[in-house]
C-alpha positions in Angstrom: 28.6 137.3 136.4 25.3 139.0 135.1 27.1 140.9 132.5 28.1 137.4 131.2 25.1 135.6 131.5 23.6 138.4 129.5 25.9 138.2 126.8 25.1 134.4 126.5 21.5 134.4 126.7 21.8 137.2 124.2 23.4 135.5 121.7 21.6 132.2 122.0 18.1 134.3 121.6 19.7 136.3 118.7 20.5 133.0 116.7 18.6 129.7 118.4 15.9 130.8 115.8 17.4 130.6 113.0 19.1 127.6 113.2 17.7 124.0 112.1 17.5 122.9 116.0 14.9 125.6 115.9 13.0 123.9 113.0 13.4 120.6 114.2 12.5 120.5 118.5 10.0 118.9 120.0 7.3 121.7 120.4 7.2 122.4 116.7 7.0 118.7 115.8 4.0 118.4 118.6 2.5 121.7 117.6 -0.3 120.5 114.6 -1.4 117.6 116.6 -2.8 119.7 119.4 -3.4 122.9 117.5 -2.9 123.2 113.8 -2.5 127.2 113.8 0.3 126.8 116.6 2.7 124.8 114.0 2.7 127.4 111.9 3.1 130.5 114.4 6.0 128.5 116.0 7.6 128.5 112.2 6.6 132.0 111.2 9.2 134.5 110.8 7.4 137.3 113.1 8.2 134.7 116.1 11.7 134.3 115.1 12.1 138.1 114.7 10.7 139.2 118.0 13.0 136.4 120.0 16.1 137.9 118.3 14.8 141.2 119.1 14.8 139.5 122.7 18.3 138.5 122.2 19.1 142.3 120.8 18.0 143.6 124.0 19.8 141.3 126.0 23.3 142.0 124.3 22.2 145.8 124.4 21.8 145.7 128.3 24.7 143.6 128.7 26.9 146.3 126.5 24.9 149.0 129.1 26.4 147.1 132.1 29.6 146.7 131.0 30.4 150.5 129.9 28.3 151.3 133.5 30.7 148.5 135.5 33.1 150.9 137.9 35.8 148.6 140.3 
């Protein structure tokens, strides 16, 4: 069960941020009222990289589990 789990929150972090339902939520439309720096931080290519990298790192543990996984 963790193993897949991992694989699916591993691919939805490696490639929710690319995607236009990224671009369009709720936070990002919200963001420039409160803050205007936070818009642009939740748009900026650094934060989409470093959640993919969260996503790599899930599918890599998920990988690690499965060739570790002994019945």
């Amino acid at each position: 069960m963790v193993i897949v789990v991992g694989i699916e929150v591993g691919l939805l972090l490696l490639t929710l941020p690319w995607t236009r339902l990224w671009d369009h939520s709720l936070w990002i439309a919200q963001a420039p009222a409160a803050h205007p720096w936070l818009g642009n931080f939740l748009r900026s290519d650094f934060l989409r990289g470093g959640v993919s990298g969260l996503g790599l790192m899930n599918l890599w543990i998920a990988a690690s589990e499965i060739t570790g996984f002994r019945l």
